[in-house]
Structures are given as C-alpha cells and as structure tokens.
N, C-alpha and C positions, 0 to 999 in steps of 0.2 A: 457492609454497605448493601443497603437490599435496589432490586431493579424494579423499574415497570416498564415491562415489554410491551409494545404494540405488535397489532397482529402483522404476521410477516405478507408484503403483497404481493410477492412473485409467483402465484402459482398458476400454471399451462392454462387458464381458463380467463384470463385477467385479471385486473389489479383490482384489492378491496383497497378502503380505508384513504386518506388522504391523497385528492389529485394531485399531477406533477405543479411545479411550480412556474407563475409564466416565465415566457421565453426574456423577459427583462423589459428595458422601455426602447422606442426604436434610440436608432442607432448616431450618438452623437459623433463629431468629427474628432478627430483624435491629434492631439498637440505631441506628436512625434518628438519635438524637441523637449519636450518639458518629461515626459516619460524616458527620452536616453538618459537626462538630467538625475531623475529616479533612481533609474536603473547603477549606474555609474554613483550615486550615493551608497548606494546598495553594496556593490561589490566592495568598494571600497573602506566597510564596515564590518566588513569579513576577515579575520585575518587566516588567514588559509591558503598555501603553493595556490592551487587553481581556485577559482569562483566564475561560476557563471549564473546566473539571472537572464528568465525567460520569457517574458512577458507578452497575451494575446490579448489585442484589447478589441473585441468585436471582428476580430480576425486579422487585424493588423501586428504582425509580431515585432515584437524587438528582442534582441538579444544581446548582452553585454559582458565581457568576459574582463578577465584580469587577477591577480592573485601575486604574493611576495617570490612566488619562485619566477625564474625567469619563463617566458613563452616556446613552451614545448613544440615537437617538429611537425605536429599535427597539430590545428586549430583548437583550441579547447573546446570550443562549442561543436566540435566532429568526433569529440573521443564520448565512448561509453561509459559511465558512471555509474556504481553501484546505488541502489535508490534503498536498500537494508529494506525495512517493517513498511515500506512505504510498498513493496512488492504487496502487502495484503491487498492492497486496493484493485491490481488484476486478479488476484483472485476473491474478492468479493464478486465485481464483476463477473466474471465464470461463475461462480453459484449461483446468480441471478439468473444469468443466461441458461444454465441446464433447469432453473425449475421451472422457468417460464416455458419453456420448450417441451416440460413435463417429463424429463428422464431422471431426475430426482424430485425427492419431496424436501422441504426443508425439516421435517418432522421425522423422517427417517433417523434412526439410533446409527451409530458410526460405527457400532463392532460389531451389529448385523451384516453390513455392507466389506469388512473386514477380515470377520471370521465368520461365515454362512452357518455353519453350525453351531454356533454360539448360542445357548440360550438365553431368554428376554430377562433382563433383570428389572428390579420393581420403576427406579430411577431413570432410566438412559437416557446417554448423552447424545441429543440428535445434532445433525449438521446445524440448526442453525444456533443450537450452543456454543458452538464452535468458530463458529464467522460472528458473532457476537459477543466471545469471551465473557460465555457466563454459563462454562462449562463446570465450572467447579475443578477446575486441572490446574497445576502449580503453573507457572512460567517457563519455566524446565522439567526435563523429566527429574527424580529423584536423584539418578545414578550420573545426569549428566557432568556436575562439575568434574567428578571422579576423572571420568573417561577424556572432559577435555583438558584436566590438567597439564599435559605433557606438550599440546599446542597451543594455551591458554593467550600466550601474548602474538601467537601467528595466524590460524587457525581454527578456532576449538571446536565451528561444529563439523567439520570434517571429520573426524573420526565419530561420530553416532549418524550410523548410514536409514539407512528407509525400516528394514525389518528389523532394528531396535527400537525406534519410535512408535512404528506400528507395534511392537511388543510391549512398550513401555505404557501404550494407551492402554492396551485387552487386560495388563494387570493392575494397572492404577486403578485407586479409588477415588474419586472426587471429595474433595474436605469440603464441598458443602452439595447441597442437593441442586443440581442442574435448573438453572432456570434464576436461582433464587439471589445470586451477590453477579457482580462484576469484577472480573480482574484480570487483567490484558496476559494474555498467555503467547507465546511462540509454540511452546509446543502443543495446544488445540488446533491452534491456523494450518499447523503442520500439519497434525493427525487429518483435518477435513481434505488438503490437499488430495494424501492417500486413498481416503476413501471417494471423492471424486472421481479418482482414478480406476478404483477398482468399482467402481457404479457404472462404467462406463466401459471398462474393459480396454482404457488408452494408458500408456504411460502419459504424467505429468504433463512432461515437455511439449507430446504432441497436441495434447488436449488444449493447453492454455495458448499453442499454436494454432492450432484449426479455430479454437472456438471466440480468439480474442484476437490474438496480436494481426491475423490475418485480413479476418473481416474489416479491423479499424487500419492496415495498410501500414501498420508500425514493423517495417525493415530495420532500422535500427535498434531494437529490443532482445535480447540474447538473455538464456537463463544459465548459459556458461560461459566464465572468462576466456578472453582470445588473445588474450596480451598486447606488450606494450605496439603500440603503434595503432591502435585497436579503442584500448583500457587505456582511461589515468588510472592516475599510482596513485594509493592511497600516503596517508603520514599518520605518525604517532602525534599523542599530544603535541610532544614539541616544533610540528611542522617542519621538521628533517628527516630525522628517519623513516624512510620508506617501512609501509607493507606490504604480504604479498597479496594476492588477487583473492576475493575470500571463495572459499567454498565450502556448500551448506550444507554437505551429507545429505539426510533426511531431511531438511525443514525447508524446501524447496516453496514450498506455498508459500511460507513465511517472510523469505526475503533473498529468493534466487535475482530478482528482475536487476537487469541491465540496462541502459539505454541513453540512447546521446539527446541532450536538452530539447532537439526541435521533435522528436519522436513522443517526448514526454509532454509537448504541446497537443500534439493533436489528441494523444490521450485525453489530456484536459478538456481539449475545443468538442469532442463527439461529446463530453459532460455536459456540457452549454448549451449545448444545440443537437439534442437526440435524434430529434425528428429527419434528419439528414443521414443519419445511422442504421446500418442493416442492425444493429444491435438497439435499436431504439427503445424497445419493450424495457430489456433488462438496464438500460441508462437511465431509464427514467427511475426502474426502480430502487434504484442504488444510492437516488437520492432521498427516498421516503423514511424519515423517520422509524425506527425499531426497535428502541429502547432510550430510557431515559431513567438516569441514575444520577447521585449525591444530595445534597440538601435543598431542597424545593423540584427533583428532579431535573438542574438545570443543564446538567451535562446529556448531550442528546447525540443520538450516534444513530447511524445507516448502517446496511449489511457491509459497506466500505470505506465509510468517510467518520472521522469526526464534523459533527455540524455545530457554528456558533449563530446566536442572530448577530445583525447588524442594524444600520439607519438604513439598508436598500437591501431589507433581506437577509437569507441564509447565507455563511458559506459554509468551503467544506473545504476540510484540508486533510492529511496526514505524513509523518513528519518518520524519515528511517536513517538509521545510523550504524556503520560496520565500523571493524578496527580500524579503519583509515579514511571513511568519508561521509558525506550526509548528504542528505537531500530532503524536500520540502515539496512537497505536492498540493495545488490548493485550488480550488477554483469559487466565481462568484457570479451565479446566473442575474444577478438586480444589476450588475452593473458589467455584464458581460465581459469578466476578467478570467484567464487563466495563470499560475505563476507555478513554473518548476524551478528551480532553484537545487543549485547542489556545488559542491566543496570537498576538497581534497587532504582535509585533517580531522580527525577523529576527534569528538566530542569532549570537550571539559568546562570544568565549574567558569560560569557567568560567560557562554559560549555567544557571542551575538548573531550566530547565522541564523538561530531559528527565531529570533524576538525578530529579527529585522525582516526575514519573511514575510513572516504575520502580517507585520503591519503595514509592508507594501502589499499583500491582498487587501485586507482588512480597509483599507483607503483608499483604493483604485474602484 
C-alpha cells in the first residue's frame, strides 16, 4: 500500500502548507436534554461492567455512566481508565510540540538520536516515520511474541522493558524503505517515544509531564497504575473475569496514558479551540493533514489523529484497546464536539463500543 506524504508543518520557524481549520460556526444553544438522551442511548449499547460517554458540546459537558456490573465504590466517571493506542495521540502531541519549539527535527534518523555513534545508513528511519507509521517496522518487534508468551493472557508487554526495544529498533531492518507503505506499528511509536527522550535528555514520564499533561492542567492523567480505588478493572471477553492493570515495559509512548473521562475532555476541548492554549502552535498542528494512503488516497492521517470528512467538516478520532478495556478519543471542530468514551471489557468480534462512538461524534 504506497503513501503520499505531505509536508510535515511543525517546524520552530512556523507552519508551511495548509492553514488551521476555522474555529467552527458561532455557538448554537445546546438541548442538554436530548444529548443525556444520546448519551444514555449510548452507554446503554455497550455491553461492558463499566461505560462512560463524555460528551463537550461548545464547552457544555455532559457525562453519563453505567455498565452490567453493579456501581463501584468510586464514581465511574472519577476512576482512571486505560486509553491503550489511544495514548499515541499525547504523544503525537509532544512531537509537535518539541519541533515546533525546534529541539527536534522531524527529519532527524531515530538510531542517530539512540546510538550517537552509529553510522548513517543509506535509508533511515526518521521520527517522523515513526509518528506516522511508515517506518517500514513490523507491529512488534520480531522476538516479541517469544518473550511475552509466559504473560500473554495478563501482561505481555511487561516483560520487553526500554533497552530491548531500543535494541530491537538499532538491529531491525525495515521490510520496506521508509517513507514508502503505511502500517500501524506499536513498536515505531515506541522506538520515537525513546528517542524523544534521549533528544532531550528527560526520562519519558517527565517529558510528556512538563511538556503536555502540565501545560493542558490534566491532574487526572497517570502513565502508571495506582489501583483499585484509583483504576477500573479491566474484564476478559466475557465481562467477568477481571484483569490486572496493564503495564507496558518499553512501549510507554504507545499506550502507557491513563486518565479519568473529564481529564480526557479537556484534552479534547484545547483540540477545539487552540488559540486558548499555551500549546496552541503544536494543537494546531496536529490537526494538519500528513499523509494520505489506500485507494484514491482516502484515508488521511495527522502526526496524531486519524481524520475523516464530514457534512461539517473534519473529524478526528483515535480509538485504543488493552486486555481489559477500551477507549475512543474523538473530536469535531465544524460542529464544536468533543467525545471520550471508554469501557471496562476487552475487545471482541462485532464489539458495539467503537461503531457507536463513531457515530455519536460523527453526528453531533
């Protein structure tokens, strides 16, 4: 599947190529009732212990919770929830923000920044291969299944820590030439988290703290479990069996993020409306088209979002899933919508939590 990349606009000097998109049309009144109505359609289309649905409509939020298990000792809408693949979205964010601020380039090779003495190979995979997944890198490392075997149904990426995956990047080979196919990787997002880190001389944690969750005032956001009373509990398929709290080894970038539904609002709401954002630069640009791939190039992607059109516009969403839970991140600047969305059973065949997401952004 070959790509065509646009040029990237995040760099320290300002934005090239496509301006932001406007701020939406002013601000209609908001039928509170007919959106619980929504909302409460919603949850109730979930089958899943917990569901909450989180909806910002020009900043008016609603939120509505409910699920087959009974109502835990802590609010559901106050517990922290794993968001999986949905975590890439702060860390596109954060790559925004360091190139725009010019401490990285997105053109920069990832095992330059890695291994300093490394020499230049004819191909290299730059960051923004990487926050782009069209790095030419499997999905996993090679040797991954191996090693998570033994935690496969609790676990598995916990046992492949930080300097395996950095080791698994410096000796992989990419099965195509960088730049040239598309195909969603966890262990690229991973590899750039690392090297973010070592471009910067911060561990992870702190970086995607000072450089995001701070600025946007997200208290609620944790890139490690604090348990029960804390954390929901995720479920297996069968929405009984509990699992444990996941943890990601190495692939921290990929989908360490935690955070309770109104935290995940305002994430959403600084997307909407930048200009109110000490992060305005890099929001804006996270919205700018980057690549566009499949047949007629219809599928179209940001350094952090998948973007679809609509009748009022773009939106953008992205959508993550661990052995126990899911979430749905999505927002719609034409019709000044945010929706976080997330559930406490692990994904299976004709799953309704993410169709029905969709299509409450999609029509809000």
């Amino acid at each position: 599947m070959t790509v065509r990349p646009a040029p990237w606009p995040g760099g320290p000097h300002g934005a090239t190529g496509t301006p932001p998109a406007p701020e939406g049309p002013a601000e209609p009144p908001v039928d509170a009732e007919a959106v619980r109505r929504r909302l409460d359609a919603a949850v109730a289309a979930v089958d899943a212990p917990d569901v909450v649905f989180a909806l910002s409509r020009h900043g008016h939020r609603t939120v509505r919770c409910g699920g087959t298990a009974p109502p835990p000792p802590v609010p559901r809408a106050e517990l922290r929830y794993e968001i999986g693949s949905a975590s890439k979205t702060f860390t596109g964010l954060l790559f925004a923000q360091l190139t725009r601020a010019g401490v990285i380039s997105g053109g920069e090779p990832a095992a330059a920044l890695l291994d300093p003495g490394r020499g230049r190979s004819r191909d290299p995979v730059t960051l923004v291969h990487l926050i782009t997944h069209t790095s030419g890198l499997p999905a996993l490392p090679a040797d991954f299944f191996l090693r998570a075997l033994p935690t496969w149904r609790t676990n598995p990426y916990a046992g492949y820590p930080t300097a395996r995956v950095v080791d698994a990047f410096l000796r992989a080979r990419p099965r195509h030439r960088p730049g040239t196919r598309w195909h969603y990787s966890n262990f690229a997002v991973a590899v750039l988290g690392h090297a973010l880190a070592a471009a910067t001389a911060t561990p992870w944690e702190d970086l995607v703290a000072s450089r995001v969750l701070r600025p946007l005032g997200l208290t609620g956001v944790a890139l490690r479990p604090a348990g029960p009373g804390t954390d929901a509990t995720g479920h297996r398929k069968d929405g009984t069996t509990r699992t444990p709290p996941l943890v990601v080894g190495g692939f921290q970038a990929a989908g360490a993020v935690r955070a309770v539904p109104h935290d995940l609002l305002t994430f959403l709401e600084a997307h909407l409306d930048p200009s109110r954002s000490p992060l305005a630069g890099a929001l804006h640009a996270v919205r700018r088209p980057v690549l566009r791939r499949g047949f007629g190039h219809r599928h179209t992607h940001t350094v952090a979002w998948f973007q679809h059109p609509t009748e009022h516009g773009p939106m953008y969403f992205h959508c993550g899933a661990t052995l126990g839970q899911q979430a749905f991140l999505g927002f719609h600047p034409g019709t000044g919508t945010a929706l976080a969305a997330v559930c406490t059973r692990r994904f299976r065949a004709r799953d309704a939590f993410v169709p029905t997401a969709y299509a409450l952004l999609a029509e809000s």
